[in-house]
mmCIF file of the C-alpha atoms, coordinates in Angstrom:
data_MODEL
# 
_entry.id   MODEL 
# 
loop_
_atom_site.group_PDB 
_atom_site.id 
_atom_site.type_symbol 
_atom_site.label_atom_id 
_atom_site.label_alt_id 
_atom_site.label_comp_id 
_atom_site.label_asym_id 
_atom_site.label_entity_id 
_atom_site.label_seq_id 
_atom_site.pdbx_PDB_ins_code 
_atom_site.Cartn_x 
_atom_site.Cartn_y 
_atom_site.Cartn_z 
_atom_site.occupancy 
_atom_site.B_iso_or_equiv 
_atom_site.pdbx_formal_charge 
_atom_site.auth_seq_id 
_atom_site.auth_comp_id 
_atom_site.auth_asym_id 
_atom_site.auth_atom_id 
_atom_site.pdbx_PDB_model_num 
ATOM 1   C CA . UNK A 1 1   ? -13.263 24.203 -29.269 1.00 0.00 ? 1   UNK A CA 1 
ATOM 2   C CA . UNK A 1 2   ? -16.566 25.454 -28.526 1.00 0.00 ? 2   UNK A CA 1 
ATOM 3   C CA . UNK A 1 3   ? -17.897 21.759 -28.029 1.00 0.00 ? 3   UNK A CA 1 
ATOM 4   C CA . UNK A 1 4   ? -15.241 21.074 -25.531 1.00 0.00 ? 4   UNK A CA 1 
ATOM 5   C CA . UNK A 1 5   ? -16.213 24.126 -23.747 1.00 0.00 ? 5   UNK A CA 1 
ATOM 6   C CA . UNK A 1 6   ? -19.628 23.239 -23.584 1.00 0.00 ? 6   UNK A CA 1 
ATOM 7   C CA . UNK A 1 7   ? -18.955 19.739 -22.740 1.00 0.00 ? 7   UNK A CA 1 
ATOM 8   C CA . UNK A 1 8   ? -16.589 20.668 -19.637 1.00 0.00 ? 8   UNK A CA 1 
ATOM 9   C CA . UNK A 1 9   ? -19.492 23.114 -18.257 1.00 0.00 ? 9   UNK A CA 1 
ATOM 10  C CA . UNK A 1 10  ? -21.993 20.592 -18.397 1.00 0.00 ? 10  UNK A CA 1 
ATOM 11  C CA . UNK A 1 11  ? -20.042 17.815 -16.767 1.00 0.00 ? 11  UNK A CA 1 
ATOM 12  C CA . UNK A 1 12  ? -18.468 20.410 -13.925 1.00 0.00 ? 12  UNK A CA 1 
ATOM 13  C CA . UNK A 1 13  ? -22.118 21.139 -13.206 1.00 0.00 ? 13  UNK A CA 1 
ATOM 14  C CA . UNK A 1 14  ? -23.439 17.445 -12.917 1.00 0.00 ? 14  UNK A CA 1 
ATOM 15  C CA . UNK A 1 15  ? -20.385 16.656 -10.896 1.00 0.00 ? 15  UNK A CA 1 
ATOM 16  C CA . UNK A 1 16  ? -21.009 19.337 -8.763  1.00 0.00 ? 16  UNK A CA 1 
ATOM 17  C CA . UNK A 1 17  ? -24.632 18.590 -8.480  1.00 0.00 ? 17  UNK A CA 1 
ATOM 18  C CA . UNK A 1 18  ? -23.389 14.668 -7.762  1.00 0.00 ? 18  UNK A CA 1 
ATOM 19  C CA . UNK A 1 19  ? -21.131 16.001 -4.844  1.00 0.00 ? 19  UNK A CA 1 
ATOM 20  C CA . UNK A 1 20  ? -23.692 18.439 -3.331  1.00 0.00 ? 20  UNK A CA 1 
ATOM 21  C CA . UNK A 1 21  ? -26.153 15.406 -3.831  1.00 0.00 ? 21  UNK A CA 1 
ATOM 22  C CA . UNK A 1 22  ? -23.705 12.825 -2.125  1.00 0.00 ? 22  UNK A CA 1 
ATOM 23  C CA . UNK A 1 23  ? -23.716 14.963 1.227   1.00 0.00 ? 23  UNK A CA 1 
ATOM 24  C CA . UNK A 1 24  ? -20.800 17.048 2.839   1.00 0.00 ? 24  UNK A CA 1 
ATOM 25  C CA . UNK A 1 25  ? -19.446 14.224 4.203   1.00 0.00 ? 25  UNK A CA 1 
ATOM 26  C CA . UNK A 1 26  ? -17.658 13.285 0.695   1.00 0.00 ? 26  UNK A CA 1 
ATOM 27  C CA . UNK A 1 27  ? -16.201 17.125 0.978   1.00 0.00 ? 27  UNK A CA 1 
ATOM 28  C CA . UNK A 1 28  ? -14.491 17.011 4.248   1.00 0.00 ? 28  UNK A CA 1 
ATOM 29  C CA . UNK A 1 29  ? -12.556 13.214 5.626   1.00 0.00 ? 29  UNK A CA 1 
ATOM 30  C CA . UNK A 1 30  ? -13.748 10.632 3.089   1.00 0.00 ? 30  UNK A CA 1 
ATOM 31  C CA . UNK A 1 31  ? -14.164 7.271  4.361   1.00 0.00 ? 31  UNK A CA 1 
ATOM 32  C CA . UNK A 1 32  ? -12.772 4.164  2.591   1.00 0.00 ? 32  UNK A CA 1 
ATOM 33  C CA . UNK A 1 33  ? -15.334 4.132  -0.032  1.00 0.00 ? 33  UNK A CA 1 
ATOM 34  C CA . UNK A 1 34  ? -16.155 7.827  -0.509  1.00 0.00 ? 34  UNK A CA 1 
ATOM 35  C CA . UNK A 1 35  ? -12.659 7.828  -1.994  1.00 0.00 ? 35  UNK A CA 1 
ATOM 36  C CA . UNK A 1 36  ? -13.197 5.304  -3.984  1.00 0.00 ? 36  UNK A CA 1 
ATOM 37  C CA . UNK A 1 37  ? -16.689 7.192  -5.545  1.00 0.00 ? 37  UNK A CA 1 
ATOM 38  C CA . UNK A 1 38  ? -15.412 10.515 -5.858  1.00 0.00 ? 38  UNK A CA 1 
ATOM 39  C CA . UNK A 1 39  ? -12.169 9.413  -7.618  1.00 0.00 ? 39  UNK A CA 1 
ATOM 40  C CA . UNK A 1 40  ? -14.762 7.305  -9.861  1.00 0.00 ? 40  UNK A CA 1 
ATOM 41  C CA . UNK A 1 41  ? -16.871 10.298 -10.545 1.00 0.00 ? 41  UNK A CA 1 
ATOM 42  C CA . UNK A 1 42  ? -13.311 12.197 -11.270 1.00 0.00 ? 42  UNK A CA 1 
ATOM 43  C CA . UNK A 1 43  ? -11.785 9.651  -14.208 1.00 0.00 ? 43  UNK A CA 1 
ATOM 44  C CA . UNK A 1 44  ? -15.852 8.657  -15.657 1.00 0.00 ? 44  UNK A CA 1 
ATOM 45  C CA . UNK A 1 45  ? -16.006 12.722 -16.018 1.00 0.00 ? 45  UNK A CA 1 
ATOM 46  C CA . UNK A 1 46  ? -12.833 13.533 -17.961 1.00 0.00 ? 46  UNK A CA 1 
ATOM 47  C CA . UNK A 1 47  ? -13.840 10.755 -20.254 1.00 0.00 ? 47  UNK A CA 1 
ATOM 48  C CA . UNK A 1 48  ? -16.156 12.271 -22.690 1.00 0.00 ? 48  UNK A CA 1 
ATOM 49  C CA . UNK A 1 49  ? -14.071 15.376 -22.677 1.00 0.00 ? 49  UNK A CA 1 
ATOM 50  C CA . UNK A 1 50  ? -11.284 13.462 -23.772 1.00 0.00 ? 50  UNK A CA 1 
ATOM 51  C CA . UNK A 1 51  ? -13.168 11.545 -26.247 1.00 0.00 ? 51  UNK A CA 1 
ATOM 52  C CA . UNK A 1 52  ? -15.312 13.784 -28.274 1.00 0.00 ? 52  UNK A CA 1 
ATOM 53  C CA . UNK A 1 53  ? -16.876 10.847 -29.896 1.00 0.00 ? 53  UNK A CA 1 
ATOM 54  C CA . UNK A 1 54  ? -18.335 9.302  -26.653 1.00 0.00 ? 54  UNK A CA 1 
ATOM 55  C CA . UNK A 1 55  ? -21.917 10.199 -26.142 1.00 0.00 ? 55  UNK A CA 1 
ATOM 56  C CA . UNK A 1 56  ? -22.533 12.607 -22.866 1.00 0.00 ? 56  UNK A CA 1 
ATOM 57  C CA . UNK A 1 57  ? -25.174 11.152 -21.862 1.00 0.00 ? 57  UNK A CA 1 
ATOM 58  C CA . UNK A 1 58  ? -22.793 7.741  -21.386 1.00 0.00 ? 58  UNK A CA 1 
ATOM 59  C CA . UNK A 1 59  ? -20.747 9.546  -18.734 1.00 0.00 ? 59  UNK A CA 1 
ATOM 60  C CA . UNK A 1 60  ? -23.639 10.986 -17.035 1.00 0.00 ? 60  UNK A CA 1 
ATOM 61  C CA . UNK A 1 61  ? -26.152 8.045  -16.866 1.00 0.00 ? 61  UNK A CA 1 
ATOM 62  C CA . UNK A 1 62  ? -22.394 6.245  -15.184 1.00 0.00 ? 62  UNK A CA 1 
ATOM 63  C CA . UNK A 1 63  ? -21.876 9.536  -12.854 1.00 0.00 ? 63  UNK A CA 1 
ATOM 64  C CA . UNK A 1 64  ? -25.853 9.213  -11.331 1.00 0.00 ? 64  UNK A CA 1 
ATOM 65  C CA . UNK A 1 65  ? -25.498 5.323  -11.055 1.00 0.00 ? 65  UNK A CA 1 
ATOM 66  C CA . UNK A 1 66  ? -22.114 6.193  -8.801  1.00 0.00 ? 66  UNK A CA 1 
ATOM 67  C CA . UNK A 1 67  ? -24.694 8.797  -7.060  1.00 0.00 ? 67  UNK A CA 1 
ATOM 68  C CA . UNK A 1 68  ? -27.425 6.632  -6.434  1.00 0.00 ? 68  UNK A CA 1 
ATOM 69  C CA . UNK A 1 69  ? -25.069 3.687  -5.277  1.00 0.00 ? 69  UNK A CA 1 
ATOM 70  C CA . UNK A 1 70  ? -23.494 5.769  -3.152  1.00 0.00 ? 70  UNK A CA 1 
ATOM 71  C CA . UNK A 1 71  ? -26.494 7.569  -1.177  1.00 0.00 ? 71  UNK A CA 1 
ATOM 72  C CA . UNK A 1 72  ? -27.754 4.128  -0.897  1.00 0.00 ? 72  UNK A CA 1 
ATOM 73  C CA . UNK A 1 73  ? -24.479 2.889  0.835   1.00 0.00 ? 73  UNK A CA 1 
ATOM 74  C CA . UNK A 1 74  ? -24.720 5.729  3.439   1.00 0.00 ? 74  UNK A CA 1 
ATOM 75  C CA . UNK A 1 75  ? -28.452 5.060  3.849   1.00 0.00 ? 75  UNK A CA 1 
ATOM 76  C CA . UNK A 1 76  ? -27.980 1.660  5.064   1.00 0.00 ? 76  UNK A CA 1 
ATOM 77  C CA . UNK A 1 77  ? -24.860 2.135  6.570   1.00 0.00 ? 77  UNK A CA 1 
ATOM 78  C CA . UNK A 1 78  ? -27.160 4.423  9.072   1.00 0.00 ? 78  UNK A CA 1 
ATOM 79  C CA . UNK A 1 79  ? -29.971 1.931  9.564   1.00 0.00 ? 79  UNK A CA 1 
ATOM 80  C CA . UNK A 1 80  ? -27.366 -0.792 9.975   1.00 0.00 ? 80  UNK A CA 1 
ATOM 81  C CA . UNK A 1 81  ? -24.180 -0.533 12.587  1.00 0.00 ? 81  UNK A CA 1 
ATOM 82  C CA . UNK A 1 82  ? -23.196 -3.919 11.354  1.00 0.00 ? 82  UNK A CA 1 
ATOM 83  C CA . UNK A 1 83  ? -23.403 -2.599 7.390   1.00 0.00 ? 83  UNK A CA 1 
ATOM 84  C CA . UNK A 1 84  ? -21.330 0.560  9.074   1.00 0.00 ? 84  UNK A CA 1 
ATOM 85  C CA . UNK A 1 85  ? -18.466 -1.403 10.756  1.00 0.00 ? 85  UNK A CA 1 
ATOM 86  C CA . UNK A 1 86  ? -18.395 -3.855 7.219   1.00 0.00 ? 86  UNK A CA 1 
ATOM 87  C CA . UNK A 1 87  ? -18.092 -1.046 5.500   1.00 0.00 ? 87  UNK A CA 1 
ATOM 88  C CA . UNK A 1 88  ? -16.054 1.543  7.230   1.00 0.00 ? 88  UNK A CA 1 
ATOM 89  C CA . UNK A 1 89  ? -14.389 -0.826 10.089  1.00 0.00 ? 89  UNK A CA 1 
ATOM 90  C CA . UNK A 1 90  ? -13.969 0.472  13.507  1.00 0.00 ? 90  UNK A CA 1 
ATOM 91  C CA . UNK A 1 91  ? -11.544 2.924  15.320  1.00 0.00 ? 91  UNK A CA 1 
ATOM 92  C CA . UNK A 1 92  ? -8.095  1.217  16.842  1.00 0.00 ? 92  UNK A CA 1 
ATOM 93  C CA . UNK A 1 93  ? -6.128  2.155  19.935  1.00 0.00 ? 93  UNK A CA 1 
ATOM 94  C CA . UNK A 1 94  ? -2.310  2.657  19.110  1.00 0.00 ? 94  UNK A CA 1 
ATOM 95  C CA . UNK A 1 95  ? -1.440  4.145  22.157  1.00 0.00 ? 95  UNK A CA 1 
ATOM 96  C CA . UNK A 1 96  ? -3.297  3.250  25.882  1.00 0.00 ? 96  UNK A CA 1 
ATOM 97  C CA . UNK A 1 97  ? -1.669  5.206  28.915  1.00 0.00 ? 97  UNK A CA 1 
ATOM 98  C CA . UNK A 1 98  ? 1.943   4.921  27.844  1.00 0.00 ? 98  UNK A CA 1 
ATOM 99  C CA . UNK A 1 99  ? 1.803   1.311  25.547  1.00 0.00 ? 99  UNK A CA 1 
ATOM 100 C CA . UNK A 1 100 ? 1.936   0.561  22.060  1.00 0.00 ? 100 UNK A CA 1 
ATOM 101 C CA . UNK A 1 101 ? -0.602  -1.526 20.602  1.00 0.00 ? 101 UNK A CA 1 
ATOM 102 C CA . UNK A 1 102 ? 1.314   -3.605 18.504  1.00 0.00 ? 102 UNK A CA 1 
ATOM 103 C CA . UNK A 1 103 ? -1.391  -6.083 17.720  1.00 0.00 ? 103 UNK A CA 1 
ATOM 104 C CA . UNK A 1 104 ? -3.628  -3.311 15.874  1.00 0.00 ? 104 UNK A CA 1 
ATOM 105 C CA . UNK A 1 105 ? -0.472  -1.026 14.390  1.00 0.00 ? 105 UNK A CA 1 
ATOM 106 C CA . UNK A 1 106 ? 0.680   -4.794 13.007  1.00 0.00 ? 106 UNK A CA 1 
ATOM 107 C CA . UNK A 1 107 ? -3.110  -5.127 11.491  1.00 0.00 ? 107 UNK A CA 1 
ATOM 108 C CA . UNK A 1 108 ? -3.037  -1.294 10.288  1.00 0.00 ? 108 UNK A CA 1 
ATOM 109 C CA . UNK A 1 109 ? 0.575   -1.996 8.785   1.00 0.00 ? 109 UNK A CA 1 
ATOM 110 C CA . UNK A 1 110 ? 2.023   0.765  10.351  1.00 0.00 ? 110 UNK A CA 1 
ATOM 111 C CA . UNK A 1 111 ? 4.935   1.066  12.799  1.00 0.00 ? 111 UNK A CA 1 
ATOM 112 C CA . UNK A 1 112 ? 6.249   3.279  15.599  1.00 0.00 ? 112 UNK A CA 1 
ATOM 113 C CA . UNK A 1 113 ? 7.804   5.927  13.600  1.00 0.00 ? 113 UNK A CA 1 
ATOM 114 C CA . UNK A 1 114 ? 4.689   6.405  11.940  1.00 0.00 ? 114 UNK A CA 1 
ATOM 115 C CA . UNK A 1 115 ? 2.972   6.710  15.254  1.00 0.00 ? 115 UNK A CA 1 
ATOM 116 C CA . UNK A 1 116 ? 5.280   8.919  16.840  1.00 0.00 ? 116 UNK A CA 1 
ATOM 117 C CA . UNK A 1 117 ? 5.295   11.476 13.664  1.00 0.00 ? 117 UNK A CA 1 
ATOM 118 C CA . UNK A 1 118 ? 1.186   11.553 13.937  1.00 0.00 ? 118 UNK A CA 1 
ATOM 119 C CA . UNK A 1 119 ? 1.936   12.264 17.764  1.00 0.00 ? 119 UNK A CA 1 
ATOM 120 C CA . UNK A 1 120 ? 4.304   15.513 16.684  1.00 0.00 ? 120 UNK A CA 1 
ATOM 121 C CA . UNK A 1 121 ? 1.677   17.009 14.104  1.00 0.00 ? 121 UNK A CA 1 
ATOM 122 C CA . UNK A 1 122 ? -0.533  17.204 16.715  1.00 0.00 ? 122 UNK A CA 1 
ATOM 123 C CA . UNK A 1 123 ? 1.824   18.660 19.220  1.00 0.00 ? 123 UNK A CA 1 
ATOM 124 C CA . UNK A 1 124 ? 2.798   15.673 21.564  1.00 0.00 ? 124 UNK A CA 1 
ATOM 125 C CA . UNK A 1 125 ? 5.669   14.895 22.489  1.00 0.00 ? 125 UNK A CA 1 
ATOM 126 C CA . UNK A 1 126 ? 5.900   12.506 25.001  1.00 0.00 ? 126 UNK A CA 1 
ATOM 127 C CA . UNK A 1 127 ? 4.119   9.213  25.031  1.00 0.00 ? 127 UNK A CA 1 
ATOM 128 C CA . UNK A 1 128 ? 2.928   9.797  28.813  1.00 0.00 ? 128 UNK A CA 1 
ATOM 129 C CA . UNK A 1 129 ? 1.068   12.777 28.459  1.00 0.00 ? 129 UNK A CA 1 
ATOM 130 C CA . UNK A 1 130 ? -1.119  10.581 26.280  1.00 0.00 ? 130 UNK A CA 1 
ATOM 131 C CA . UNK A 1 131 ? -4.167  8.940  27.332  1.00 0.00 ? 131 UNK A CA 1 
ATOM 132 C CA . UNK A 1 132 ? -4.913  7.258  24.562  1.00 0.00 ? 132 UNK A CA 1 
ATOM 133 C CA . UNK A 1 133 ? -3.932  7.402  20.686  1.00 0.00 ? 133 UNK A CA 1 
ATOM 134 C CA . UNK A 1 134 ? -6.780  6.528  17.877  1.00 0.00 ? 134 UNK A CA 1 
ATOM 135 C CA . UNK A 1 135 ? -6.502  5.930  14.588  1.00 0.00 ? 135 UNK A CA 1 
ATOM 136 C CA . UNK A 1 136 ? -10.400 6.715  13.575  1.00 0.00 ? 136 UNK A CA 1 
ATOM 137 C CA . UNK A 1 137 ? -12.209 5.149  10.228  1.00 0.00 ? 137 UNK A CA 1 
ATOM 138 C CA . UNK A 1 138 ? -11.268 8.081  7.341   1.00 0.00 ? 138 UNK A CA 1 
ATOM 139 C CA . UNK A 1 139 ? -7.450  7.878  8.728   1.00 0.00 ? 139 UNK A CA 1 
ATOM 140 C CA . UNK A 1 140 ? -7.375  10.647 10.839  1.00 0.00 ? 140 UNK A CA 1 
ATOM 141 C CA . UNK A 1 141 ? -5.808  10.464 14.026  1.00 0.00 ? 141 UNK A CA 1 
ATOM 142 C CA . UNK A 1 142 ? -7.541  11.360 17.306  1.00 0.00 ? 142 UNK A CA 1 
ATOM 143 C CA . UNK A 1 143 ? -5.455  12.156 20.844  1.00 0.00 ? 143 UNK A CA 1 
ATOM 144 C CA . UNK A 1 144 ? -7.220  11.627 24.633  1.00 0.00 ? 144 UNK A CA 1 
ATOM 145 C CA . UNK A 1 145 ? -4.593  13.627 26.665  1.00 0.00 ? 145 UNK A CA 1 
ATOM 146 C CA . UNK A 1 146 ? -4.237  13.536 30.471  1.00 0.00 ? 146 UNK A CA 1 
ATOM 147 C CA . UNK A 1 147 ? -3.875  16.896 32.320  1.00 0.00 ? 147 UNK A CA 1 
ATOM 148 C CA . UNK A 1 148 ? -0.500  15.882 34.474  1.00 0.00 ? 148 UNK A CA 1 
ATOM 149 C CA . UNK A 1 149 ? -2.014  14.245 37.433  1.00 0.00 ? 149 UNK A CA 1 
ATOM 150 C CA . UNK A 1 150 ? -2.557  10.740 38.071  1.00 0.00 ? 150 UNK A CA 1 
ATOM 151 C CA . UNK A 1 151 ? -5.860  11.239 39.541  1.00 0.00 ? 151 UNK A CA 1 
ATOM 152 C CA . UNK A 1 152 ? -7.203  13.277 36.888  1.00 0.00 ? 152 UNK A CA 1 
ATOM 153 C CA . UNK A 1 153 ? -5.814  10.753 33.741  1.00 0.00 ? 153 UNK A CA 1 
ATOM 154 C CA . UNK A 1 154 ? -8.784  8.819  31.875  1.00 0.00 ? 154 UNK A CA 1 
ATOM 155 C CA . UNK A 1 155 ? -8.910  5.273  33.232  1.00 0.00 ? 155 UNK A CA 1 
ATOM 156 C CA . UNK A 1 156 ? -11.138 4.625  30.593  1.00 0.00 ? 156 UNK A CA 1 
ATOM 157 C CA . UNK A 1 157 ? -12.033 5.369  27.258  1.00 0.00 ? 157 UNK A CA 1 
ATOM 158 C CA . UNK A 1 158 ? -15.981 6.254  27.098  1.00 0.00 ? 158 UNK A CA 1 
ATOM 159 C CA . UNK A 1 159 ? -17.688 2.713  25.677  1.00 0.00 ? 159 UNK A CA 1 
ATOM 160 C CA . UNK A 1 160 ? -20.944 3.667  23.099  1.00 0.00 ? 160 UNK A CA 1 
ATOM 161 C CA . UNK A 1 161 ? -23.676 1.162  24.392  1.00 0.00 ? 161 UNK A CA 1 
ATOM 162 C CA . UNK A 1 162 ? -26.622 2.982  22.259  1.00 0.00 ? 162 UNK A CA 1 
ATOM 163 C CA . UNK A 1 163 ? -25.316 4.155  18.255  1.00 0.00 ? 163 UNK A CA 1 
ATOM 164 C CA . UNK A 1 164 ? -28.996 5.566  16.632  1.00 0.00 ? 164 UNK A CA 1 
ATOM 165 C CA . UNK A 1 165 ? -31.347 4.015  18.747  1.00 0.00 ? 165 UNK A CA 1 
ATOM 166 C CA . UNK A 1 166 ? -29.357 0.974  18.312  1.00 0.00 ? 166 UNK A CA 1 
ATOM 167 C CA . UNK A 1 167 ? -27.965 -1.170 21.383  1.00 0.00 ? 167 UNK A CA 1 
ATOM 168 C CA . UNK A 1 168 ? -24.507 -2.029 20.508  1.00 0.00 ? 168 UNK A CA 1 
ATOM 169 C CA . UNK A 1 169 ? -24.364 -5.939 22.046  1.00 0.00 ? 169 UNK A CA 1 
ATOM 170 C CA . UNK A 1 170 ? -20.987 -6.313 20.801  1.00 0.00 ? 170 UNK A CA 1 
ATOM 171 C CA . UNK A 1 171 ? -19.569 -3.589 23.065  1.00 0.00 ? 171 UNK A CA 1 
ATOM 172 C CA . UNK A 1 172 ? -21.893 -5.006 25.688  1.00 0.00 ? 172 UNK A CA 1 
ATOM 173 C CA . UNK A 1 173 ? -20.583 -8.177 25.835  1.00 0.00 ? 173 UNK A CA 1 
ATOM 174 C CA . UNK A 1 174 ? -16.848 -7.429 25.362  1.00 0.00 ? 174 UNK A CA 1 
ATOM 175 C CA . UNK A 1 175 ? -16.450 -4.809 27.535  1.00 0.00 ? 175 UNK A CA 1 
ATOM 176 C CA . UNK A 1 176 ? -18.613 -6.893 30.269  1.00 0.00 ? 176 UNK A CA 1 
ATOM 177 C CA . UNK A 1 177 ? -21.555 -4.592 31.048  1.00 0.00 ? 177 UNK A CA 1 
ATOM 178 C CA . UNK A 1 178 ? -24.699 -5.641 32.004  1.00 0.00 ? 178 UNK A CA 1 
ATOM 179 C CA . UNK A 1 179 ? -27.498 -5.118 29.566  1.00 0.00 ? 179 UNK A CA 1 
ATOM 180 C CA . UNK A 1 180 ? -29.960 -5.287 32.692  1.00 0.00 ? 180 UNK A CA 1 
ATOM 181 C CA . UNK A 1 181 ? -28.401 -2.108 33.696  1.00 0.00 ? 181 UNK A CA 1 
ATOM 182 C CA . UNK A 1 182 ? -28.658 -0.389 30.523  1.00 0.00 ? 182 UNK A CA 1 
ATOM 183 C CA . UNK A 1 183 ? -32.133 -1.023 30.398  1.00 0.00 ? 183 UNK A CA 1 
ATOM 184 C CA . UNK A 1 184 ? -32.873 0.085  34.107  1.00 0.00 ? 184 UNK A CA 1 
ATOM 185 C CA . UNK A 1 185 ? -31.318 3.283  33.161  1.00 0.00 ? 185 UNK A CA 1 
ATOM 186 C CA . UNK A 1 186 ? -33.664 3.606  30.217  1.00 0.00 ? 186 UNK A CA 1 
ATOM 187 C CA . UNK A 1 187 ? -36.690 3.257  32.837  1.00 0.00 ? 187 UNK A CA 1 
ATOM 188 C CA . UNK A 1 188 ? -34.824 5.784  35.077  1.00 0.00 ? 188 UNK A CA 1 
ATOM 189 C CA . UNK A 1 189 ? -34.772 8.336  31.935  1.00 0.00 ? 189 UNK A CA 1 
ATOM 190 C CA . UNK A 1 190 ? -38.112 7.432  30.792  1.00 0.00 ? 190 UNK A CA 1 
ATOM 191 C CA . UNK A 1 191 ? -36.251 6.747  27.773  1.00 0.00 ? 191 UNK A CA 1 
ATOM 192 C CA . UNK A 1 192 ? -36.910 4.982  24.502  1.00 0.00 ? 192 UNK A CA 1 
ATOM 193 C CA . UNK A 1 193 ? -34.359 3.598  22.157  1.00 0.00 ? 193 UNK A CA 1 
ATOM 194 C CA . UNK A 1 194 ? -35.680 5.074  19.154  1.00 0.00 ? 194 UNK A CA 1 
ATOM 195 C CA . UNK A 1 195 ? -34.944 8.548  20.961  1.00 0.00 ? 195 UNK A CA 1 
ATOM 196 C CA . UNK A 1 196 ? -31.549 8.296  20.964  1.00 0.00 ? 196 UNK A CA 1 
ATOM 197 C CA . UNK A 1 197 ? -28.650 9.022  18.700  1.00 0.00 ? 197 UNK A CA 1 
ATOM 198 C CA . UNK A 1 198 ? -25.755 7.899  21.271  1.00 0.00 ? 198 UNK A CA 1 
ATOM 199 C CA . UNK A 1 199 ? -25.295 7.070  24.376  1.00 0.00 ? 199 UNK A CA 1 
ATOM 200 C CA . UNK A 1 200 ? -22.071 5.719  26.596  1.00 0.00 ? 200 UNK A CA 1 
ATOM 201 C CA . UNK A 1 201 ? -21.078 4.674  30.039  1.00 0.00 ? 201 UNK A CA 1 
ATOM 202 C CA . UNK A 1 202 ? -17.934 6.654  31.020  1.00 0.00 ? 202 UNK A CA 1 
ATOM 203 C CA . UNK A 1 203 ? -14.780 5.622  32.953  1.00 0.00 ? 203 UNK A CA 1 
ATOM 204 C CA . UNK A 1 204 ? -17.013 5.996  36.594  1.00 0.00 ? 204 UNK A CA 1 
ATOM 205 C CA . UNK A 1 205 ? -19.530 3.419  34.700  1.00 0.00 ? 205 UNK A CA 1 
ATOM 206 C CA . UNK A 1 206 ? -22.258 6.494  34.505  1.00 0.00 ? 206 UNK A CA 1 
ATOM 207 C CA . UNK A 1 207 ? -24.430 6.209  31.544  1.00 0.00 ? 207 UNK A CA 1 
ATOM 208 C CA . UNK A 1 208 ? -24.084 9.182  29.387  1.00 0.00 ? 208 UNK A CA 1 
ATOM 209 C CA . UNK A 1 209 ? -27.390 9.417  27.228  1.00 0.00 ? 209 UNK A CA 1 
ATOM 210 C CA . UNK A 1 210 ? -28.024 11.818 24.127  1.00 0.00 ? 210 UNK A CA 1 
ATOM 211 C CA . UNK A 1 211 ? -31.511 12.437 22.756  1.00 0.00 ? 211 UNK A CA 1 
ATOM 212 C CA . UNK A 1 212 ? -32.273 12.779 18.935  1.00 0.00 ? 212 UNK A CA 1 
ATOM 213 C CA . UNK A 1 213 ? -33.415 16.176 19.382  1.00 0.00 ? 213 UNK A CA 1 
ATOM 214 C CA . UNK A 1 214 ? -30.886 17.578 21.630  1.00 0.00 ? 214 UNK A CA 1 
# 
C-alpha cells in the first residue's frame, strides 16, 4: 500500500511539473495536438501505478520525451506560420452577414443544427444580427455581431498581413492586397518586421500595426 502511495505522489508531481513545463496553454483550450499529449501523459502515468512491476523510471523517461516533443512542437510552430497552420489548421467562417458556409461546415462535418445550437450558447438568436460566425483552431466558437444598423455592420472581417514579424503572402495574395502598400506603410511607421507581433488591414483597408513591446 505504502508503495502505491509513494508511487502516485511521485508521478502526480512529475505530471504536474510536465504540465506547468508544457505552458498554460495545455491548461485552458487545447489545440488538436495538446489533446493528444496531455491524454498521453494521462494513460503513460497510471501505468506504473497499475503495474507495480514496471520500473518508474519507464513511465517517466516516456512522460519527459512527451514534454520535450511537445515544447518543441510549440517552438516551431512560433518560428514557422506554415508549421502553425500544418499543425493546428486555420479558423473557418460558418456564418458571413446572414449565409451559411456550407463548403467549410461540409469540410468541418458539421451541419446547421449544430451551428445554430453554438449560436444559442452564446446568446444569438437570429442569424442577422450576426456578422460573422467562426469556428477557431481548439473548437471554440467565436461571434462578430453587428450593432442593428446597416451602416455600422462589419463589411469585412480584419485580414492579418504581419503574424510575428512574419508577412503572411498567402493572405496577401488571396485577399488581393498589394504588398507594395504594406511595405510603404512600414516606411510610414518607421517600422521593422521583426518588431511586430501582428498586424491587419481592417474593413476601411487601414493597416492596423502592433509592436512586440506594446
Amino acid at each position: 500500500m505504502i508503495v502505491v502511495i509513494l508511487r502516485a505522489i511521485i508521478l502526480y508531481v512529475v505530471v504536474l511539473c510536465s504540465l506547468r513545463i508544457m505552458g498554460k496553454g495545455e491548461l485552458g483550450e487545447l489545440q488538436p495536438f495538446d489533446l493528444v499529449v496531455s491524454l498521453m501523459i494521462a494513460e503513460l502515468a497510471a501505468m506504473p501505478m497499475e503495474d507495480l512491476n514496471s520500473p518508474m523510471s519507464h513511465g517517466i523517461t516516456a512522460i519527459a520525451t512527451l514534454v520535450f516533443l511537445q515544447c518543441l512542437m510549440s517552438f516551431l510552430s512560433i518560428k514557422s506560420n506554415e508549421f502553425r497552420r500544418i499543425i493546428c489548421g486555420n479558423p473557418s467562417i460558418l456564418i458571413s452577414h446572414g449565409k451559411f458556409n456550407f463548403k467549410e461546415m461540409k469540410k468541418l462535418r458539421i451541419n446547421v443544427n449544430d451551428v445554430l445550437g453554438q449560436l444559442r450558447l452564446k446568446g444569438y438568436y437570429n442569424i442577422e444580427d450576426i456578422d460573422y460566425l467562426i469556428m477557431e483552431t481548439n473548437g471554440q466558437v467565436s461571434v462578430l455581431a453587428s450593432t442593428g444598423s446597416l451602416e455600422k455592420k462589419c463589411k469585412r472581417m480584419p485580414i492579418a498581413v504581419i503574424l510575428d514579424g512574419k508577412i503572411m503572402y498567402d493572405n496577401i495574395d488571396k485577399y488581393n492586397l498589394s504588398r507594395s502598400k504594406l511595405e510603404l506603410e512600414l516606411k510610414k511607421q518607421n517600422l521593422h518586421l521583426n518588431n511586430i507581433i501582428y498586424g491587419a488591414v481592417d474593413e476601411n483597408n487601414k493597416y492596423i500595426l502592433y509592436r512586440k513591446n506594446n
